[in-house]
Biopython code that builds the backbone (N, CA, C, O; Angstrom):
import numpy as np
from Bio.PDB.StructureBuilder import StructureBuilder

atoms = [
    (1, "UNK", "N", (-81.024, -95.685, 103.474)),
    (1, "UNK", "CA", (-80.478, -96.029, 104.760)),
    (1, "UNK", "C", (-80.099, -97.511, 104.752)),
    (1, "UNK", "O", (-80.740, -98.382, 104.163)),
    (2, "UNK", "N", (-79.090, -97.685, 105.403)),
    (2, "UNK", "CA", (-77.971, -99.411, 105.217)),
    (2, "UNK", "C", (-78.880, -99.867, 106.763)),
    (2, "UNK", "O", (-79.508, -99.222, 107.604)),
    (3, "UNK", "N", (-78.652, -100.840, 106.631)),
    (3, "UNK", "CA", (-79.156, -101.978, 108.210)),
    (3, "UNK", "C", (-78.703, -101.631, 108.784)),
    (3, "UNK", "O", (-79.225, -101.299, 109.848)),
    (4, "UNK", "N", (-77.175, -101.401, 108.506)),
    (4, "UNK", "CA", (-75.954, -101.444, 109.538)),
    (4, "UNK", "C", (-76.316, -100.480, 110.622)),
    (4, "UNK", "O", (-76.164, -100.660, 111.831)),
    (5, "UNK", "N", (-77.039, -98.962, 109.755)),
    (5, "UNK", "CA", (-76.996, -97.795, 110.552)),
    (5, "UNK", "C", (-77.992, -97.996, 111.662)),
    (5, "UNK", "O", (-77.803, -97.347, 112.690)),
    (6, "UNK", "N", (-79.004, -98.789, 111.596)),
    (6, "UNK", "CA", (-79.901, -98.851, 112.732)),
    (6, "UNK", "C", (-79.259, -99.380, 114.129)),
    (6, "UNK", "O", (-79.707, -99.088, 115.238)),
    (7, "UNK", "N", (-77.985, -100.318, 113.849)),
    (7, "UNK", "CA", (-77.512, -100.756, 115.194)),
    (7, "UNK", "C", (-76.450, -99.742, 115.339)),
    (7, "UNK", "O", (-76.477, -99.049, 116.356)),
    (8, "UNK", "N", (-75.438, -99.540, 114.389)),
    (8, "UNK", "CA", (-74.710, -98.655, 114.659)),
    (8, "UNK", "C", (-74.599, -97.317, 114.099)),
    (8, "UNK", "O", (-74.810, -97.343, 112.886)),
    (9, "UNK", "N", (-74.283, -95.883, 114.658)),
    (9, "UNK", "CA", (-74.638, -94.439, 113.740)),
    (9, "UNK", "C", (-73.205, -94.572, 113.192)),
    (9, "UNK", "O", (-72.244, -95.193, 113.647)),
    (10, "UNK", "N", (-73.336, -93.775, 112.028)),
    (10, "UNK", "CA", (-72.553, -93.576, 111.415)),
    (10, "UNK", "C", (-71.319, -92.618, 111.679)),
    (10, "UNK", "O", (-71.574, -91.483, 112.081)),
    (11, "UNK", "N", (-70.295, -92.909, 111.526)),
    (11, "UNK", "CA", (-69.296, -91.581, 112.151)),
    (11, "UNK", "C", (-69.184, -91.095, 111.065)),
    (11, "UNK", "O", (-69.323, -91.774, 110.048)),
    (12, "UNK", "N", (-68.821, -89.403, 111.036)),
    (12, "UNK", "CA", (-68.601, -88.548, 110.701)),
    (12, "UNK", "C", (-67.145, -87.960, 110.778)),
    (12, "UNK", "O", (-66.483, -87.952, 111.816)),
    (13, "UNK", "N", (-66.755, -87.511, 109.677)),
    (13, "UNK", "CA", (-65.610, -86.385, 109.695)),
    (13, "UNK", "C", (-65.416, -85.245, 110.506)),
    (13, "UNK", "O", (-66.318, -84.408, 110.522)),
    (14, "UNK", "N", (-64.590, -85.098, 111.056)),
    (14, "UNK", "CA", (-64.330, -83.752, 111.883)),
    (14, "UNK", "C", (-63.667, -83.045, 110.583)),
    (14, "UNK", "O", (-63.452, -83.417, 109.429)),
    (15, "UNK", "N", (-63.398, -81.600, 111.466)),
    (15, "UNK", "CA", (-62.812, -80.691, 110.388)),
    (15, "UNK", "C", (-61.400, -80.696, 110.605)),
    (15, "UNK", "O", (-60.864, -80.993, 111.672)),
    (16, "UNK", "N", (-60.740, -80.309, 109.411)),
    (16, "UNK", "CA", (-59.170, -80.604, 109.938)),
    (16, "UNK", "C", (-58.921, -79.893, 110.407)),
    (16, "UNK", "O", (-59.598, -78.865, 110.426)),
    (17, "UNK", "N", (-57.168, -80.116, 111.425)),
    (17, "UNK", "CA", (-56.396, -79.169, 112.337)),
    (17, "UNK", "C", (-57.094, -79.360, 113.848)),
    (17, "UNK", "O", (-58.162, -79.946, 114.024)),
    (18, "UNK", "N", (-56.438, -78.867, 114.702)),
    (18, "UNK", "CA", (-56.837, -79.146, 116.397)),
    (18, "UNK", "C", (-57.712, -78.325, 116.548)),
    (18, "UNK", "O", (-57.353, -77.252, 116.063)),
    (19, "UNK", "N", (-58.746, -78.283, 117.004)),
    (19, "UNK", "CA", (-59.837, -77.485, 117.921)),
    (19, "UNK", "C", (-59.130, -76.081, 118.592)),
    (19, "UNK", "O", (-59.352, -74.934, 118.205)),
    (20, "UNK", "N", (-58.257, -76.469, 119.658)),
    (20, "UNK", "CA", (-57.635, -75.375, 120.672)),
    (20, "UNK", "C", (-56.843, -75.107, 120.106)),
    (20, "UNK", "O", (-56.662, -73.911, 120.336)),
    (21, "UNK", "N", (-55.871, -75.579, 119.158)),
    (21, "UNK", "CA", (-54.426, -75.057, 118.688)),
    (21, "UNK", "C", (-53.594, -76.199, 119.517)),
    (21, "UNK", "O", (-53.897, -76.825, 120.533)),
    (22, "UNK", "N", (-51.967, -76.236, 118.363)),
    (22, "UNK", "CA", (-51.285, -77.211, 119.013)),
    (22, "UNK", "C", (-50.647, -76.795, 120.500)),
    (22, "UNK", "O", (-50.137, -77.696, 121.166)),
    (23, "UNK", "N", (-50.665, -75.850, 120.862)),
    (23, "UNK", "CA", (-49.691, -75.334, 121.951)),
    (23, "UNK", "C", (-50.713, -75.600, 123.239)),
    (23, "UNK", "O", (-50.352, -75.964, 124.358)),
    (24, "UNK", "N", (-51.655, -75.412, 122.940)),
    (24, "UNK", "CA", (-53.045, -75.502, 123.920)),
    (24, "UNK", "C", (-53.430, -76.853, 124.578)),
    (24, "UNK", "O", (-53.935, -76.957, 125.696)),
    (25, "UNK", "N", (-53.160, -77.761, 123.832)),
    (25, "UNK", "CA", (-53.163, -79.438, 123.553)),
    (25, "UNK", "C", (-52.281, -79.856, 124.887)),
    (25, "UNK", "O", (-52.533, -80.825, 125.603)),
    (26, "UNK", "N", (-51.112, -78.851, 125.085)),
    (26, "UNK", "CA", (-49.827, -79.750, 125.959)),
    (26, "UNK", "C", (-49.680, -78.947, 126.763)),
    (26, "UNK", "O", (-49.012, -79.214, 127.761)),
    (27, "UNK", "N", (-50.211, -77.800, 126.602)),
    (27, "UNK", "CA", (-50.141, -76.790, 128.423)),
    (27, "UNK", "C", (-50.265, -77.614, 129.568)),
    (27, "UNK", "O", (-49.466, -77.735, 130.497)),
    (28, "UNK", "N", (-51.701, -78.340, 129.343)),
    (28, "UNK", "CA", (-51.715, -79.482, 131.000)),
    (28, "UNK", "C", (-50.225, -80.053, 130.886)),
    (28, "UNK", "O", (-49.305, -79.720, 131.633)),
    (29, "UNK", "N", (-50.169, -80.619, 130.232)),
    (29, "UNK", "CA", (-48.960, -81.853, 130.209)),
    (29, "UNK", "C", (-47.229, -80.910, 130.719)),
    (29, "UNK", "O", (-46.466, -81.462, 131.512)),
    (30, "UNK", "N", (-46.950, -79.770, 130.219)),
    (30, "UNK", "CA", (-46.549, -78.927, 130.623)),
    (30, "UNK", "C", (-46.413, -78.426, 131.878)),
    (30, "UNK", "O", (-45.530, -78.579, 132.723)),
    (31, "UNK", "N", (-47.113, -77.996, 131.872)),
    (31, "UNK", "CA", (-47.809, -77.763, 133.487)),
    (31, "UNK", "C", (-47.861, -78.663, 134.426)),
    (31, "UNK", "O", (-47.867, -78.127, 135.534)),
    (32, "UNK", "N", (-47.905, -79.919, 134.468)),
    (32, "UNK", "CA", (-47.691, -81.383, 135.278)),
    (32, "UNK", "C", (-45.924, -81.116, 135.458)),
    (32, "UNK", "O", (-45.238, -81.121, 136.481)),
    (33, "UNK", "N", (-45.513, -80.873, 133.908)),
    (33, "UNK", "CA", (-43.599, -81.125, 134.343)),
    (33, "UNK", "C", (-43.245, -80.013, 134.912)),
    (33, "UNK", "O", (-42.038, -80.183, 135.086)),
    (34, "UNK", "N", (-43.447, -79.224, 135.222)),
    (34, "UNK", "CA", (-43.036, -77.810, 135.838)),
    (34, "UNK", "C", (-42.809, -78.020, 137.160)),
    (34, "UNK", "O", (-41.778, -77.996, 137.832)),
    (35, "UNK", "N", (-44.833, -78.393, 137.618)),
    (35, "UNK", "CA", (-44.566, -78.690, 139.328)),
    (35, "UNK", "C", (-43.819, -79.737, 139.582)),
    (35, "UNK", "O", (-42.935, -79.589, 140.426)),
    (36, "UNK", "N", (-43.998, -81.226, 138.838)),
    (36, "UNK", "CA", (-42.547, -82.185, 138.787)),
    (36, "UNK", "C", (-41.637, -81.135, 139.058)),
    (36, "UNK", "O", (-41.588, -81.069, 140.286)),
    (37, "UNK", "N", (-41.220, -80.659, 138.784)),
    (37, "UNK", "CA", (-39.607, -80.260, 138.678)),
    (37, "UNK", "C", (-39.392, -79.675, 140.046)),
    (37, "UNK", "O", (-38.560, -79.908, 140.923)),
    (38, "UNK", "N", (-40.501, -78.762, 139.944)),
    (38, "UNK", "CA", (-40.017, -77.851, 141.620)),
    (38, "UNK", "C", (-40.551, -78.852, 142.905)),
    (38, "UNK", "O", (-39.977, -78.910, 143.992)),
    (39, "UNK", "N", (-41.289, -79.317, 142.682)),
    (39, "UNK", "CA", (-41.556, -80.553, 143.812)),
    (39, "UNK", "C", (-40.297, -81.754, 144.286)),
    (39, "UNK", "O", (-39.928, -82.083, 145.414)),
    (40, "UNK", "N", (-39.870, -82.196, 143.009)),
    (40, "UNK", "CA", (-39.245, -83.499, 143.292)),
    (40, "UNK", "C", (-38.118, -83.157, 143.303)),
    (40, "UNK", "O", (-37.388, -83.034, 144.286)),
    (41, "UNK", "N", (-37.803, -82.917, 141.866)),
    (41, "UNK", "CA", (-36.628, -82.709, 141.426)),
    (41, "UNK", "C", (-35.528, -81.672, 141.863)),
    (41, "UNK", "O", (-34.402, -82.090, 142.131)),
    (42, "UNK", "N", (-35.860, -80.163, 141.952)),
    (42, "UNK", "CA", (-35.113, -79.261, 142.628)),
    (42, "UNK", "C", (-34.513, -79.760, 143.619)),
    (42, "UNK", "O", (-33.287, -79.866, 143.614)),
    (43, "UNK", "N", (-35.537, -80.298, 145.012)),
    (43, "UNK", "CA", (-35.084, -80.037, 146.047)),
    (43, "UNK", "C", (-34.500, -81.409, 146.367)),
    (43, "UNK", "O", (-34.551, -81.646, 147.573)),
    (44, "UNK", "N", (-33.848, -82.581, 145.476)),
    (44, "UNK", "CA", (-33.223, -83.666, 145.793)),
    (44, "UNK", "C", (-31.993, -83.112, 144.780)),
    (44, "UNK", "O", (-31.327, -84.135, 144.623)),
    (45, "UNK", "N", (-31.482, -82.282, 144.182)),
    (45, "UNK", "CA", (-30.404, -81.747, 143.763)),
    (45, "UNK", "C", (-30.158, -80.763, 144.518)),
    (45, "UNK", "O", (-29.097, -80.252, 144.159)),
    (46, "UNK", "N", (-30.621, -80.222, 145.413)),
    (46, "UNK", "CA", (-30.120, -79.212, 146.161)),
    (46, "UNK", "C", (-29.747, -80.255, 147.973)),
    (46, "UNK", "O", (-28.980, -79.657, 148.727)),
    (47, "UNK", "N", (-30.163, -81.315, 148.366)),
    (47, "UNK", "CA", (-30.118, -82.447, 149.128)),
    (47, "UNK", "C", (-28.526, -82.701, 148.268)),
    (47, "UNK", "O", (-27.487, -82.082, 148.496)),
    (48, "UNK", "N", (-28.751, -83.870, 147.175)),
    (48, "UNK", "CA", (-27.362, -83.642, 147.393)),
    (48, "UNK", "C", (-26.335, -82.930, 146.953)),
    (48, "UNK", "O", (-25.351, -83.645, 146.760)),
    (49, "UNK", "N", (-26.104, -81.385, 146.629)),
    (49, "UNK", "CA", (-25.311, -80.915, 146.380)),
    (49, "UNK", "C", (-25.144, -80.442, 148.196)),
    (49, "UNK", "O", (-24.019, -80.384, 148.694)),
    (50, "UNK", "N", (-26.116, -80.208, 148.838)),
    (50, "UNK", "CA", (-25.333, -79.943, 150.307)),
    (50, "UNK", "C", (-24.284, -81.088, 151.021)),
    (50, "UNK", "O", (-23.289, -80.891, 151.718)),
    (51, "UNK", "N", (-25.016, -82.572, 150.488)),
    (51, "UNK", "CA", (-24.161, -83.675, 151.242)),
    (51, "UNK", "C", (-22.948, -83.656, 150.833)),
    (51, "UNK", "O", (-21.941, -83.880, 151.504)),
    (52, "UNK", "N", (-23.055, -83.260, 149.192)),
    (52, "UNK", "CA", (-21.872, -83.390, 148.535)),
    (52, "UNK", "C", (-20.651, -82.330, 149.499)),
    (52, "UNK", "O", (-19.493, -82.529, 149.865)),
    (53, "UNK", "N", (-21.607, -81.178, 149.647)),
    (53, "UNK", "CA", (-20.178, -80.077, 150.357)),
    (53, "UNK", "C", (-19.886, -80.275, 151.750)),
    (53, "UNK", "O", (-18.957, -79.661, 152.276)),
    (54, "UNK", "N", (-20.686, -81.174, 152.462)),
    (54, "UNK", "CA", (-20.612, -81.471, 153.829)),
    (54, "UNK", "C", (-19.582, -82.986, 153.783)),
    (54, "UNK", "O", (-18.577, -83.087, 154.486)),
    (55, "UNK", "N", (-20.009, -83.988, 152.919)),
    (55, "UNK", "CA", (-18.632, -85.094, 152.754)),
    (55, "UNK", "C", (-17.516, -84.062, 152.682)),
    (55, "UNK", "O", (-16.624, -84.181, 153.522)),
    (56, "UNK", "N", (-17.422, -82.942, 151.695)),
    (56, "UNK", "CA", (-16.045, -82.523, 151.440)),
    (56, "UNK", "C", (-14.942, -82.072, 152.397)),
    (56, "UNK", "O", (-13.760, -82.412, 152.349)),
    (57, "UNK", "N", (-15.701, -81.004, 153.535)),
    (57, "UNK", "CA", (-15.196, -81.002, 154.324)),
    (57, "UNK", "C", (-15.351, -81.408, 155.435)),
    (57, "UNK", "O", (-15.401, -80.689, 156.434)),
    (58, "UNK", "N", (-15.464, -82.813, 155.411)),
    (58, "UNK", "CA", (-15.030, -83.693, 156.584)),
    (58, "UNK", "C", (-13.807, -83.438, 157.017)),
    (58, "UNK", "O", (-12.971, -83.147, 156.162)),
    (59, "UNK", "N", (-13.424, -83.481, 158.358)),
    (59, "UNK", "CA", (-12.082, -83.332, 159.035)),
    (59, "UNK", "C", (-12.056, -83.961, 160.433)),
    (59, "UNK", "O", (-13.133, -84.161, 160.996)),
    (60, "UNK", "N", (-10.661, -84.355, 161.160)),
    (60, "UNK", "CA", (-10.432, -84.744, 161.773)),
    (60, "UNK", "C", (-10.637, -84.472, 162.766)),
    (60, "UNK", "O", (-10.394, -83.287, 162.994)),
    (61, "UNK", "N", (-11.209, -85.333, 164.017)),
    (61, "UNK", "CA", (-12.014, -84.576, 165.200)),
    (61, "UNK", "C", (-13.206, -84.344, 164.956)),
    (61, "UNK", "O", (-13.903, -83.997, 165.909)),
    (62, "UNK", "N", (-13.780, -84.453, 163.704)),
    (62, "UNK", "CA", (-15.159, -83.991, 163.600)),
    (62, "UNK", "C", (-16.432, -85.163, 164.288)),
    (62, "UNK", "O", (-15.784, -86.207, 164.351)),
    (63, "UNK", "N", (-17.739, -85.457, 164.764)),
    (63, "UNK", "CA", (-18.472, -86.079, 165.225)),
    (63, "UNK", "C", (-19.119, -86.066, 164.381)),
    (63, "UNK", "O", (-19.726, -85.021, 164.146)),
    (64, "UNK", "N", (-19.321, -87.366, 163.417)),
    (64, "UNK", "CA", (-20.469, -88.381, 162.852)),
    (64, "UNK", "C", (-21.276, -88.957, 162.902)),
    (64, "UNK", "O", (-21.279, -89.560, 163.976)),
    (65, "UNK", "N", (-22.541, -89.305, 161.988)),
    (65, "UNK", "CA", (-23.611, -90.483, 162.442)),
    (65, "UNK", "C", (-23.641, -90.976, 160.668)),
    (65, "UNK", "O", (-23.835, -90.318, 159.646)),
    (66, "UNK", "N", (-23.313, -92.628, 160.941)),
    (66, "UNK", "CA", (-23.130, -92.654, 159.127)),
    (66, "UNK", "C", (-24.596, -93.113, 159.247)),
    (66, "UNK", "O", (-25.235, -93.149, 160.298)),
    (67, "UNK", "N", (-25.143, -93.541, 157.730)),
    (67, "UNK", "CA", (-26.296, -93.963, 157.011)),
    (67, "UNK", "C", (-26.884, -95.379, 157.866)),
    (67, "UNK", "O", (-28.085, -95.639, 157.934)),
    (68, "UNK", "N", (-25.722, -96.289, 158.544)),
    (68, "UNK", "CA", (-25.834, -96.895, 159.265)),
    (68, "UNK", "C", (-26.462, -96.903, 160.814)),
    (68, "UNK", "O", (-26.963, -97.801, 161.492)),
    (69, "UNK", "N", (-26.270, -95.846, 160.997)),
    (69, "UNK", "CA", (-26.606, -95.278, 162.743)),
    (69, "UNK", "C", (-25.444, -95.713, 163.256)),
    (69, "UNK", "O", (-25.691, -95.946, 164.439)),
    (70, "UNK", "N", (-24.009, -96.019, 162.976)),
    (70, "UNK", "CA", (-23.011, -96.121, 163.542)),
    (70, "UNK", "C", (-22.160, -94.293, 163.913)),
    (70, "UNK", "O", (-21.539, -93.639, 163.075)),
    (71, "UNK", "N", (-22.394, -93.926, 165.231)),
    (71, "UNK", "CA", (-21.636, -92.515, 165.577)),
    (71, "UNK", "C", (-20.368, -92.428, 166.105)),
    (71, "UNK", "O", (-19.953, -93.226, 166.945)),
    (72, "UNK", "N", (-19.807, -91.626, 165.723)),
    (72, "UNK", "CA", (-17.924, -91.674, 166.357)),
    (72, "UNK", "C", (-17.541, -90.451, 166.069)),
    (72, "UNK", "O", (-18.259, -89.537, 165.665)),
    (73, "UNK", "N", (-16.276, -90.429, 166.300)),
    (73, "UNK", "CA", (-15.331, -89.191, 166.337)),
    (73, "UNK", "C", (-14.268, -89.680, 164.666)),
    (73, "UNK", "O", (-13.809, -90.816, 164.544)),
    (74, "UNK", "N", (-14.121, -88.884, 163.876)),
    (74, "UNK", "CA", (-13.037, -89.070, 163.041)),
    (74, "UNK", "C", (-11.491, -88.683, 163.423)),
    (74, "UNK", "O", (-10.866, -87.723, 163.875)),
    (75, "UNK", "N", (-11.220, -90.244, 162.887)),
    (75, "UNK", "CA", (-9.624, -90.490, 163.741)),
    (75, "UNK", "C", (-8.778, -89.844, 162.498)),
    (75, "UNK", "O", (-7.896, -89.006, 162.689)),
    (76, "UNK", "N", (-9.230, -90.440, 160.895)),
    (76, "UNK", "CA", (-8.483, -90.000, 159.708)),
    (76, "UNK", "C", (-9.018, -89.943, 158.687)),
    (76, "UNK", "O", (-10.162, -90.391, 158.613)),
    (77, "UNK", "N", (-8.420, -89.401, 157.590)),
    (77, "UNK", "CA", (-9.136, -88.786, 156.557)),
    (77, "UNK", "C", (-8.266, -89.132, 155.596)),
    (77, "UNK", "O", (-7.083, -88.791, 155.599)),
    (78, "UNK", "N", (-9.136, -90.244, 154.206)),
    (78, "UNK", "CA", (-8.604, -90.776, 153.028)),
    (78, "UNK", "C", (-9.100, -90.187, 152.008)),
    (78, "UNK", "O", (-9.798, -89.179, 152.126)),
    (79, "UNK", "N", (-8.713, -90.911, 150.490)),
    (79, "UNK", "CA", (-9.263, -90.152, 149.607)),
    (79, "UNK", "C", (-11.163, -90.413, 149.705)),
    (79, "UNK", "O", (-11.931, -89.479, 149.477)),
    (80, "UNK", "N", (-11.612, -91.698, 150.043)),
    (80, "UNK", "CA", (-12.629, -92.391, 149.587)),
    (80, "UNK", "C", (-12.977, -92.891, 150.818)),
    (80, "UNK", "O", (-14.099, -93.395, 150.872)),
    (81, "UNK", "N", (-12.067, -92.886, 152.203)),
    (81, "UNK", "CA", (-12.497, -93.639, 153.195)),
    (81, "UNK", "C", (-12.193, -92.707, 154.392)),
    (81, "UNK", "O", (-11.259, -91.905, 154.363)),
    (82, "UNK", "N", (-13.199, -92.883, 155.663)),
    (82, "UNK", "CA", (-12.593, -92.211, 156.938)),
    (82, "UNK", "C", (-12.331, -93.812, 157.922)),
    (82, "UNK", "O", (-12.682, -94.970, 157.698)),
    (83, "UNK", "N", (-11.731, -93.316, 158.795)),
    (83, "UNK", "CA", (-11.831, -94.329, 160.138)),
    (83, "UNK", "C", (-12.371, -93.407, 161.196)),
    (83, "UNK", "O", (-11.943, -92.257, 161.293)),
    (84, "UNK", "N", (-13.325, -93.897, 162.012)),
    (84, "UNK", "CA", (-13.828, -93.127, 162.832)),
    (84, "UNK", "C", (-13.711, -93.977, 164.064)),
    (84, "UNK", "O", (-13.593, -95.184, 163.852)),
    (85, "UNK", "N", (-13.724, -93.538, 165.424)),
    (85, "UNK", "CA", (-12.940, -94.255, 166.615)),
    (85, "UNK", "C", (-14.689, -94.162, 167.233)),
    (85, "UNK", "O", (-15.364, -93.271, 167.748)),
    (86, "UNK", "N", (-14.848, -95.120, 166.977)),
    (86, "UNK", "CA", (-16.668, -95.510, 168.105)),
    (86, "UNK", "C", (-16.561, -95.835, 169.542)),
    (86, "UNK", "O", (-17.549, -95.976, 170.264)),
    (87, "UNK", "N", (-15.006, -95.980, 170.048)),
    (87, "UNK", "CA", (-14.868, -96.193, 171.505)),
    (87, "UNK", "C", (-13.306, -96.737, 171.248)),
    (87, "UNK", "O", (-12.603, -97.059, 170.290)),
    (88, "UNK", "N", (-13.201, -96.631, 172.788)),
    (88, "UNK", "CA", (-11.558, -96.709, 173.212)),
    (88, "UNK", "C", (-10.758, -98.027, 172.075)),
    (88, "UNK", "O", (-11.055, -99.212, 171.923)),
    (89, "UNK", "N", (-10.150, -97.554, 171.716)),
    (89, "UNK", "CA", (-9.819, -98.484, 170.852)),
    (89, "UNK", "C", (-10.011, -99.252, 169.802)),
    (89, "UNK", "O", (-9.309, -100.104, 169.256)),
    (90, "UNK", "N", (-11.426, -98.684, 169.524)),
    (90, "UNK", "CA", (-12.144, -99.162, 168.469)),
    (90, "UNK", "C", (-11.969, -98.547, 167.334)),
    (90, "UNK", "O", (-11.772, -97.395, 167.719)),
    (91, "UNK", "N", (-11.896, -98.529, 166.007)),
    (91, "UNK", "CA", (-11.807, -98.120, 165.025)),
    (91, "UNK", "C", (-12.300, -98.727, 163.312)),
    (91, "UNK", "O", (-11.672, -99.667, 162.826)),
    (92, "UNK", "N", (-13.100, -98.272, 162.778)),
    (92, "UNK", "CA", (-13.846, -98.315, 162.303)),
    (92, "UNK", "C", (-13.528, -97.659, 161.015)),
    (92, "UNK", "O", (-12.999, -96.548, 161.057)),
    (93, "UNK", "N", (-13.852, -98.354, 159.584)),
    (93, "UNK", "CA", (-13.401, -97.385, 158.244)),
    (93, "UNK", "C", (-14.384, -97.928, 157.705)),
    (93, "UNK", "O", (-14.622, -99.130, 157.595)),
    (94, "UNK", "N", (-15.388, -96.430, 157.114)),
    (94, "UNK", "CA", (-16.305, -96.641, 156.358)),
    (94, "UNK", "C", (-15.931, -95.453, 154.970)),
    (94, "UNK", "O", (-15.051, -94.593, 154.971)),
    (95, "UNK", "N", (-16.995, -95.792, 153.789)),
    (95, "UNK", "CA", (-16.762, -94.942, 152.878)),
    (95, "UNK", "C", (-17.348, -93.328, 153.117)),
    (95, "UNK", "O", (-18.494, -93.405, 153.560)),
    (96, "UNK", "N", (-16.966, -92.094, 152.979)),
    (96, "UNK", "CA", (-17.267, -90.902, 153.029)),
    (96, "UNK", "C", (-18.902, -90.859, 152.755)),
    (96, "UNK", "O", (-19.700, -90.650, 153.668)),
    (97, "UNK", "N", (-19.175, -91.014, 151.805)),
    (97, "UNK", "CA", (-20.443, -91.170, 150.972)),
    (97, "UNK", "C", (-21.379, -91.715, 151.825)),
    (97, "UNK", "O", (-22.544, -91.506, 151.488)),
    (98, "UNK", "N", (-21.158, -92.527, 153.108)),
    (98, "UNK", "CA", (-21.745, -93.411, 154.232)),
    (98, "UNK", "C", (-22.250, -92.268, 155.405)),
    (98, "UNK", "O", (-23.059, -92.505, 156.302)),
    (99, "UNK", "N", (-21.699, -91.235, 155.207)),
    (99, "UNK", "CA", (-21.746, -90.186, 156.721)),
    (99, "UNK", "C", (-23.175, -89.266, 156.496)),
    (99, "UNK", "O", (-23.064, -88.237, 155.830)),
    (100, "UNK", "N", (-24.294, -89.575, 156.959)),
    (100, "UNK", "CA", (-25.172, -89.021, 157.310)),
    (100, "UNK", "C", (-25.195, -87.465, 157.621)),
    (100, "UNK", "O", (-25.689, -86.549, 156.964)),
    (101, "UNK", "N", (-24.335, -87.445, 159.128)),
    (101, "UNK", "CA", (-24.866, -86.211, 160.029)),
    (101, "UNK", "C", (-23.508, -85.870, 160.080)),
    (101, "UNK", "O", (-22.560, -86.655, 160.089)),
    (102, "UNK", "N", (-23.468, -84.245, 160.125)),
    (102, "UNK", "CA", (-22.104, -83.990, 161.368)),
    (102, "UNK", "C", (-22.805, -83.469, 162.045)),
    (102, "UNK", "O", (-23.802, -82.768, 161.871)),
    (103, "UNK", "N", (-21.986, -84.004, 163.323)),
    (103, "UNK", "CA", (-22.929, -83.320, 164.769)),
    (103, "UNK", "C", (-21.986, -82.417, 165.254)),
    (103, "UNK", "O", (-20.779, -82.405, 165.014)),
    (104, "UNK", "N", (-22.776, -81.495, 166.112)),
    (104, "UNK", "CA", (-21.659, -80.519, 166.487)),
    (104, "UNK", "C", (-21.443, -80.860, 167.334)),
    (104, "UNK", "O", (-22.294, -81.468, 167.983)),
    (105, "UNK", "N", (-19.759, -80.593, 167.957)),
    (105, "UNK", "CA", (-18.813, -80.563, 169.096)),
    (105, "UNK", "C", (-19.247, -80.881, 170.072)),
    (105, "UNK", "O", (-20.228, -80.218, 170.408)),
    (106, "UNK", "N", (-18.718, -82.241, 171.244)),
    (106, "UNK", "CA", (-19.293, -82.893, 172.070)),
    (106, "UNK", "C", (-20.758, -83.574, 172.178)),
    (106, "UNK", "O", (-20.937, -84.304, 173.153)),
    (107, "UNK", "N", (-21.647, -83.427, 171.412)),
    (107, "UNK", "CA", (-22.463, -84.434, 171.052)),
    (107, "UNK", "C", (-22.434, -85.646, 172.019)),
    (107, "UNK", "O", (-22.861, -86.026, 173.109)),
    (108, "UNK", "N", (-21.392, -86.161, 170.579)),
    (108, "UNK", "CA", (-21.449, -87.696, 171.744)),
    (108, "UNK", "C", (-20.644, -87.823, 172.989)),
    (108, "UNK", "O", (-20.467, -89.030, 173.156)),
    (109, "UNK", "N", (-20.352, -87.476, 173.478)),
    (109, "UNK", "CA", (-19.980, -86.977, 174.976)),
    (109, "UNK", "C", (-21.215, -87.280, 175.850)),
    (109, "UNK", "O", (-21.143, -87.879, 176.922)),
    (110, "UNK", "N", (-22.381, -86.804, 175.287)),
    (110, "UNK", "CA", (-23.483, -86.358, 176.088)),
    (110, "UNK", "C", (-24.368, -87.413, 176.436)),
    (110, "UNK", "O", (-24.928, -87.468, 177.531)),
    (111, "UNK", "N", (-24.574, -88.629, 175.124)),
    (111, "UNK", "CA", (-24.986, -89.513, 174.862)),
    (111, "UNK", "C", (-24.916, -90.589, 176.054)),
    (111, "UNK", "O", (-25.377, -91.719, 175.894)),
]
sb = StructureBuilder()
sb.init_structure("model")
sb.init_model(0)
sb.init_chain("A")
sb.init_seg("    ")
for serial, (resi, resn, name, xyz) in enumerate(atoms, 1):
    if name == "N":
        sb.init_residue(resn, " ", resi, " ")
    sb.init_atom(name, np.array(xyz, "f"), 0.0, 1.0, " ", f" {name:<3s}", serial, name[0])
structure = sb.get_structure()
């Protein structure tokens, strides 16, 4: 017996290859990215593939609330930009990508 071993034990060899098997090893880890996926991920690709089809058909006359909290009526329709009329005479051009809500018909009327 060495000195050494009285303060410290000696390590030993394991046997080779994984205990559980390699596939067994990464199930947790697996299993973590799965619920990731349906938790986070799904439902912010399905978020914006709806915004995406709701920018698309934007149209004229329609009632808005952009990302801003600025609400109006759409006066016109660009490739990349609307103008929306926030009051008599007022007019306003923000980017598509900016429009939050469509509200339905008379809305802001009510306001």
């Amino acid at each position: 017996m060495n000195l050494l071993d009285f303060f410290i034990s000696p390590a030993h060899a394991q046997a080779a290859g994984p205990a559980g098997g390699g596939l067994l090893t990464f199930l947790p880890l697996l299993l973590m990215l799965a619920v990731m996926y349906f938790l986070f991920i799904r439902p912010q690709q399905k978020r914006v593939k709806e915004h995406a089809a709701m920018v698309g058909a934007l149209k004229k006359g329609d009632e808005i609330v952009t990302n801003g909290g600025l609400g109006g009526t759409i006066s016109k329709v660009h490739d990349a930009f609307i103008s929306i009329k926030v009051a008599d005479n007022v007019e306003v051009n923000v980017q598509k990508q900016a429009v939050a809500t469509l509200l339905p018909k008379g809305t802001l009327k009510t306001l």
